[in-house]
C-alpha positions, 0 to 999 in steps of 0.5 A: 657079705652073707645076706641075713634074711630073703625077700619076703612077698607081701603079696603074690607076684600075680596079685597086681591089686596088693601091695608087693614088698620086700624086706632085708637085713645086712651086717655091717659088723661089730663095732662097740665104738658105734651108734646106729644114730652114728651110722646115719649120720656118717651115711647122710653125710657120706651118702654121695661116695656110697650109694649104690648109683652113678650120681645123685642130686650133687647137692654139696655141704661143707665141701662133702656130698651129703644127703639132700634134704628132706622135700628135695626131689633127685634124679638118681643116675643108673647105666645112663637112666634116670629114676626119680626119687623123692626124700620124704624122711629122715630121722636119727636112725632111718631115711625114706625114699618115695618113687616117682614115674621113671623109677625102676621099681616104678611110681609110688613105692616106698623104700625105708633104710634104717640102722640097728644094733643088738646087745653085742654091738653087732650094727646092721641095716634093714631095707624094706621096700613097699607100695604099688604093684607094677611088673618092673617091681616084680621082675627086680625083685624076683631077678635079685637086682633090687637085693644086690643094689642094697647089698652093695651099698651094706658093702660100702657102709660097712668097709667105712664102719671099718676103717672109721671113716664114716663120720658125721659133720664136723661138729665146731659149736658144742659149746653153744650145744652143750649150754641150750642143752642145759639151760634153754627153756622148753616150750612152754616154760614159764620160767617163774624160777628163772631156771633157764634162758629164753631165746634171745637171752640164750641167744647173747649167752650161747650164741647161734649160726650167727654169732658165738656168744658168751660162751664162746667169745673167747674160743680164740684162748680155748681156756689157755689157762688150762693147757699144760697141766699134763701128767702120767704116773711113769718114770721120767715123765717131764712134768711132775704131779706138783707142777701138774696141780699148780696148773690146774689150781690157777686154772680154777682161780681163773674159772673162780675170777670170772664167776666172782666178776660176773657177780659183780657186773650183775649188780648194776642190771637192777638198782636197789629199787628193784627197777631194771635199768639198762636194755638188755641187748646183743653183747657182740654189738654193745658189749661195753655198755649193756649190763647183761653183757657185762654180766653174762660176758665173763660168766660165758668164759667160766662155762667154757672153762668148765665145759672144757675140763671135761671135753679135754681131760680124762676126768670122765673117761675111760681108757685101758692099758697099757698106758701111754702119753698118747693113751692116758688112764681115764678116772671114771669120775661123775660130774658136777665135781667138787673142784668146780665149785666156783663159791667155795674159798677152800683149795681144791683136792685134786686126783692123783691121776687127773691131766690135761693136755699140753698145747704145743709151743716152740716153748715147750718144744711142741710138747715132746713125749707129752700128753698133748691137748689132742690126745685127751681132746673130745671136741667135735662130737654131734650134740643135738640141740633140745628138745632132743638130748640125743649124743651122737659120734665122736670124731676124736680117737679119744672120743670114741673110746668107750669100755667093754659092757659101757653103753656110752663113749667117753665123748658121749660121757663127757657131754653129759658131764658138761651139761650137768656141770652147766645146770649146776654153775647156773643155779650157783650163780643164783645162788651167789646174786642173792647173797650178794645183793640179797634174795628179792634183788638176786631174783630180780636180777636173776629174771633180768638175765634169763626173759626175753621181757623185762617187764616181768622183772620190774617191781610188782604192785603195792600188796595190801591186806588184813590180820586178825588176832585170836583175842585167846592165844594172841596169835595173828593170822592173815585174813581176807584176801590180799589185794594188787592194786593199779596206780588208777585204782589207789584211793578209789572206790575199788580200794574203799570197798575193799576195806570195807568188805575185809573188815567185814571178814574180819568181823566174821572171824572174830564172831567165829571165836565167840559167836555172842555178839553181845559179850564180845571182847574187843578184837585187834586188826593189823592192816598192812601195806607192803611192796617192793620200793619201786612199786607204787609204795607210798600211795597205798601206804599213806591210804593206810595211814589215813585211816583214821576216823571217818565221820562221827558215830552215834552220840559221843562215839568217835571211830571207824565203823562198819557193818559186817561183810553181808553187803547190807551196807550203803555209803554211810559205811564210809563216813558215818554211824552205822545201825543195826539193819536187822540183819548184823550187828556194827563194829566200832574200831578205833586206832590202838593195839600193837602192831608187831606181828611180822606181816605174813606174805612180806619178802626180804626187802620190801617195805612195810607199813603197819596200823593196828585197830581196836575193834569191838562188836556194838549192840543194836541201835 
């Protein structure tokens, strides 16, 4: 291996006060397979087998000797002696070791491995070592020893980017990542829309280090409905594109059955009333009885089956000929797809060329000459959890492919895909709760299933307010402010006052339109209450409907009477003739009007009530 660059002295060898480091650069060859966040991993996971000292800290992970972690001090052995190392850092593409008294650069120096690729998937890693001055330091620089360790350790990385055995972890929940990546919330996140899950309802629905979750609870089917819908456009091939089709349209009825089901579960999470009425819970410990996990159980076994169209067929992939039952055509097709529209009646149309894999049976003996689930499969990918959208390798041959010019392998592709395909089922399936249970319910139940607290899903407090109309145009419009009310509050003082001030706006809106007070033509107010039915509805409502006449006016006048909104009034604004104080002129209102005009801030089901007033400018007593 040809070394790219020497060392470069920061400071001269003679110079003990100043920092003394060193820079290299290695080739680690050509591969348009690989990432450098892929190279980092292999090596993390692979760091035992390659790095250039007789032993490490022995720190095992899944039977592998990987990497210890960041924090973790090691003894890294070399002819017999120690040089302590500390792991300061780790990223997707570098790693940082400090030294400690013992090491053979000596204490307190700074080494920083990291992993590059240019435009013509040339990989290399970049060594750079920095820090304190000491004559170990100088004469391992200076004598090549430092620069053959690094090299011998390129030698090693490149010999496994070679030969493809430096991969990552084995990756089993991509499942779990493939949905947090799409819809878990972000730090932050009010979720007012109810767009994504927060963490204990992501939790029931994409599992964790603990449990599988929805999404993952039938990984022991592994979407078998799915399986044996295989076909190759060549002579002979054991399966026709008619029973190829036949199979992937059962397999979008049964995706289309579990969204429908779980439509349907979801109606007894919210009663008619809006009100909440099961605790949402873990579904692997009440899954019979927990409303959220009867909704969210068959809609997890859809998102697998989705997810899994993409990570086992050749809907996004690429491949080049010559074409083979082990080396199918790719389609090159972009997510969300038109056949996984879980909301549509119509039969889906279905590429000429589109196949899956066929599980091996006895049945079908072991799926001879066939394209087989593991030819097409992309399982078993790093998938970084959010906030991070980061892909990393590909432990399938058919994972790893990725086109000439292509900045992404087919399982990188096929991971995006997925997820966008997710957000998509996701804001469908709110979609479908609102035209099934109508919008304000489908809201409500949509909350339920994606908050952590429910109390932001029950019904919200009576909503109360006034309207004018112009007495020119007939037209009415909301005036005021509209005020939430407390059950403590209905009925009180807060509430009176309120009125009170809103009919004073009302005044002021009305004076607007004809600022003569005293050739003022009788004006209309529409007050309304409304609220969703398991609010405290009827307590507002019946205050509305109360108000009727309070007290007895000046000589035979009978009404409601107020002054305006300049806070010149005192108690007897509430039940008794009002005056002019010299500061305003009185409003006589009675009931009367009409009270048609829609309500302008009510939603779909809530319940309304209306009373309409007569109002009319009085002159001065």
């Amino acid at each position: 291996m040809a070394l790219l660059a020497s060392p470069i002295q920061a400071a001269q060898a003679d110079d003990p006060s100043g920092e003394y480091a060193y820079n290299y650069e290695f080739p680690l060859g050509t591969a348009p397979l690989m990432t450098p966040e892929m190279v980092m991993d292999g090596a993390a996971w692979w760091w035992i087998p390659t790095f250039p000292f007789d032993e490490q800290c022995g720190v095992t992970d899944n039977n592998s000797q990987a990497m210890p972690p960041v924090g973790t001090t090691c003894d890294l052995i070399n002819l017999g002696l120690s040089n302590p190392t500390y792991v300061a850092e780790r990223n997707a593409t570098n790693f940082k070791f400090d030294t400690r008294p013992g090491h053979f650069e000596g204490e307190g120096r700074f080494i920083r491995f990291s992993f590059h690729q240019d435009s013509m998937w040339n990989l290399s890693m970049k060594v750079h070592g920095w820090g304190d001055w000491h004559p170990q330091t100088q004469a391992s620089i200076e004598s090549g020893v430092i620069e053959a360790y690094w090299h011998h350790y390129a030698d090693v990385l490149k010999a496994k980017i070679a030969d493809g055995s430096l991969t990552g972890p084995p990756v089993t929940n991509e499942r779990e990542r493939i949905t947090r990546r799409a819809l878990q919330c972000a730090e932050g996140d009010a979720n007012e829309e109810n767009n994504c899950f927060e963490p204990k309802a992501m939790r029931v629905l994409a599992g964790d280090a603990g449990d599988k979750g929805a999404v993952g609870d039938s990984d022991q089917a592994l979407s078998a409905a799915c399986a044996d819908a295989d076909y190759l456009d060549q002579p002979g091939y054991a399966r026709t594109r008619a029973e190829a089709d036949a199979r992937i349209r059962s397999c979008i009825s049964n995706m289309r059955a579990n969204f429908t089901g779980a439509v349907t579960q979801a109606g007894s999470l919210v009663n008619v009333m809006y009100d909440v009425n099961e605790t949402a819970g873990n579904c692997f410990d009440v899954r019979d009885v927990d409303a959220r996990c009867r909704t969210l159980r068959p809609f997890g076994v859809e998102l697998q089956s989705i997810q899994d169209f993409y990570l086992r067929s050749n809907y996004t992939d690429s491949a080049e000929a010559p074409y083979t039952a082990t080396n199918p055509p790719g389609l090159g097709l972009t997510a969300p797809s038109s056949l996984l529209d879980m909301v549509s009646t119509s039969t889906p149309t279905i590429p000429s060329n589109l196949t899956l894999g066929c599980a091996p049976s006895t049945a079908n003996n072991g799926c001879d000459s066939r394209i087989k689930v593991s030819d097409l499969s992309k399982d078993h990918g790093e998938i970084a959890l959010p906030p991070s959208t980061w892909t990393g390798y590909a432990r399938s041959a058919r994972g790893q492919m990725k086109p000439a010019g292509a900045s992404k392998t087919n399982f990188q592709t096929a991971v995006d895909a997925a997820v966008a395909e997710t957000k998509r089922q996701w804001g469908d399936f709110k979609a479908a709760l609102r035209t099934k249970y109508g919008d304000r319910r489908g809201r409500h139940i949509a909350c339920a299933l994606t908050h952590d607290n429910l109390d932001k899903c029950e019904p919200g407090p009576a909503n109360m307010g006034v309207m004018l109309e112009d007495p020119e145009t007939g037209n009415t419009a909301p005036i005021g402010w509209v005020n939430w009310f407390n059950p403590n509050q209905v009925g009180g003082p807060v509430l009176d006052n309120s009125m009170w001030s809103i009919m004073g706006l009302a005044n002021d809106a009305a004076y607007a339109h004809h600022p003569d007070p005293y050739d003022r033509q009788p004006f209309h107010v529409i007050w309304y209450a409304h609220a969703d039915p398991g609010a405290d509805f009827d307590s507002v409502k019946n205050k509305v409907n109360n108000m009727t006449t309070y007290g007895v006016g000046h000589s035979s006048r009978s009404g409601w009477w107020s002054d305006n909104w300049q806070g010149q009034s005192n108690n007897q604004s509430q039940y008794g003739p009002i005056f002019s104080n010299g500061h305003s002129n009185n409003i006589r209102c009675a009931p009367g009007g009409s009270d048609n005009a829609p309500v302008p801030t009510a939603e779909a089901g809530q319940g309304v009530f209306k009373k309409s007033f007569i109002c009319q400018m009085g002159s001065s007593q």
